[in-house]
DOKENU-414177 format. One line per 10 residues: their letters; for each residue x, y, z of C-alpha. Coordinates in steps of 0.05 Angstrom, whole numbers. Layout:
<nodes>
a) X/Y/Z | ...
</nodes>
This chain:
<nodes>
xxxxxxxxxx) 2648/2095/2857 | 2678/2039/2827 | 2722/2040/2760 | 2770/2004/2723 | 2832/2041/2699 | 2899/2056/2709 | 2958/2099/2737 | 3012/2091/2691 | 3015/2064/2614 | 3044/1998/2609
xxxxxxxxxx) 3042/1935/2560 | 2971/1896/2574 | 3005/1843/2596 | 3032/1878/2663 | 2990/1862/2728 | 2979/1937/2735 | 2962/1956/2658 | 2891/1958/2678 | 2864/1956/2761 | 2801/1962/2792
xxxxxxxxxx) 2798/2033/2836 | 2750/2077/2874 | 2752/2150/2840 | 2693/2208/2864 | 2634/2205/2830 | 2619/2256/2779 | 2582/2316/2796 | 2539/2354/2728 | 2534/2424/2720 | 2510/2463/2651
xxxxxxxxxx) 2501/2410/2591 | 2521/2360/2630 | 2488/2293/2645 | 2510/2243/2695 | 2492/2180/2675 | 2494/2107/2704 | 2530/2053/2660 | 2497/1993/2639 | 2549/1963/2591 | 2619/1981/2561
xxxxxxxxxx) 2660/1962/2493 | 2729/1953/2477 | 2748/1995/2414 | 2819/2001/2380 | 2817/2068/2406 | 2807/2050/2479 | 2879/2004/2473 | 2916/2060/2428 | 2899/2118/2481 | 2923/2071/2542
xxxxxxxxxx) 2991/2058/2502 | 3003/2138/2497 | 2965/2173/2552 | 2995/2171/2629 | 2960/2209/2675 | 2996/2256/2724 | 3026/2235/2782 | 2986/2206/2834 | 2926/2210/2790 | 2883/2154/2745
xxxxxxxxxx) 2861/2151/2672 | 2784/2117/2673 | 2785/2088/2602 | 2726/2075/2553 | 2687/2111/2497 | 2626/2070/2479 | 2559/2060/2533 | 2492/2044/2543 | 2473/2090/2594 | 2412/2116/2637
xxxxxxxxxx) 2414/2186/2658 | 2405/2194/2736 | 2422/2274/2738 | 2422/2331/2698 | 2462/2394/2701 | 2432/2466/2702 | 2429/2481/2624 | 2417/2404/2604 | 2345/2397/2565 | 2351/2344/2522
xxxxxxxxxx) 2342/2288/2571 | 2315/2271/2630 | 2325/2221/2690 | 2317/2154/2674 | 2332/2156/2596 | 2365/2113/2562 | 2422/2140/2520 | 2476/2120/2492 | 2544/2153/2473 | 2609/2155/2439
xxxxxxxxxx) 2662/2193/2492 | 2704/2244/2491 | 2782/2240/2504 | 2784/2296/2558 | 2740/2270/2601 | 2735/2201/2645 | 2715/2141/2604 | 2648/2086/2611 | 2696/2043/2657 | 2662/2061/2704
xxxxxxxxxx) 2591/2061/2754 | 2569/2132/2730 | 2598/2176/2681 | 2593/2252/2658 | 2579/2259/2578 | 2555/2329/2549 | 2474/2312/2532 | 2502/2348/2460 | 2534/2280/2441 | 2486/2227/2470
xxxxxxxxxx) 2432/2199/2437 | 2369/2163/2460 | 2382/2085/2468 | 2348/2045/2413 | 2284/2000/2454 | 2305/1948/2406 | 2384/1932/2431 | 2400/1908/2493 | 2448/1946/2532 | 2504/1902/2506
xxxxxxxxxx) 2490/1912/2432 | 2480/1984/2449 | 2545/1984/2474 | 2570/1960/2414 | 2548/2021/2369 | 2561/2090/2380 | 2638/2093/2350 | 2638/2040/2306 | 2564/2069/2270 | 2606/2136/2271
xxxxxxxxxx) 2665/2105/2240 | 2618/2066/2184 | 2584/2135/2171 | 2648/2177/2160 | 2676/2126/2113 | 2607/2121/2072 | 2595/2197/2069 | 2653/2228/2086 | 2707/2190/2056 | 2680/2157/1993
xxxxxxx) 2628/2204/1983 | 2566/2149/1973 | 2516/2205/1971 | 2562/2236/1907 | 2511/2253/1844 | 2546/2218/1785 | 2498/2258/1727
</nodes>
């Protein structure tokens, strides 16, 4: 399938910070979904973990966190979804990011898609919505009771 990532970290401004590639696609098993990507995002996150992370030799990092996605297959112990749902997710570090065709996410961190967003402004929501919510409740405490 195709992808866009990389084989070694360098600055962005280096032909070869970021390539297109062909990498296997993804097969689920257990909780896992594989889904088909229908739009990516560009978070802080995404540049910071290019800057530290170099794959092993000979191998490829597959950037990305946030994505609009329709599930195509489902592993064994998956239940939440089905084929052709629309979810959307924010990633995981360990695994292979949303730049790519298809992608494997854990159902136990996607959520359904919002009918109301288009794939891009879908794409646009899972971390930073995460962020907002851990600085409301977590952080400043909005929910505090001030009797």
């Amino acid at each position: 399938m195709k992808a866009v990532g990389y084989y070694k970290s360098l600055p962005i401004n280096k032909p070869d910070s970021l390539v297109d590639m062909e990498v296997p696609e993804p097969q689920s098993s257990g909780n896992d979904l594989l889904v088909q990507v229908k739009a990516i995002s560009v978070n802080p996150v995404d540049t910071k973990l290019r800057k530290r992370i170099t794959p092993p030799e000979s191998q490829s990092n597959v950037p990305g966190f946030d994505a609009p996605e329709v599930v195509v297959k489902t592993g064994s112990q998956a239940s939440l979804f089905k084929p052709g749902d629309p979810v959307c997710l924010a990633g995981q570090s360990n695994w292979p990011g949303s730049n790519a065709e298809f992608q494997l996410v854990d159902e136990r961190i996607a959520g359904r898609k919002p009918d109301s967003l288009t794939h891009s402004q879908a794409a646009a929501l899972p971390l930073t919505a995460a962020t907002a919510y851990e600085l409301l409740f977590d952080r400043i405490d909005i929910l505090r009771d001030s009797r």
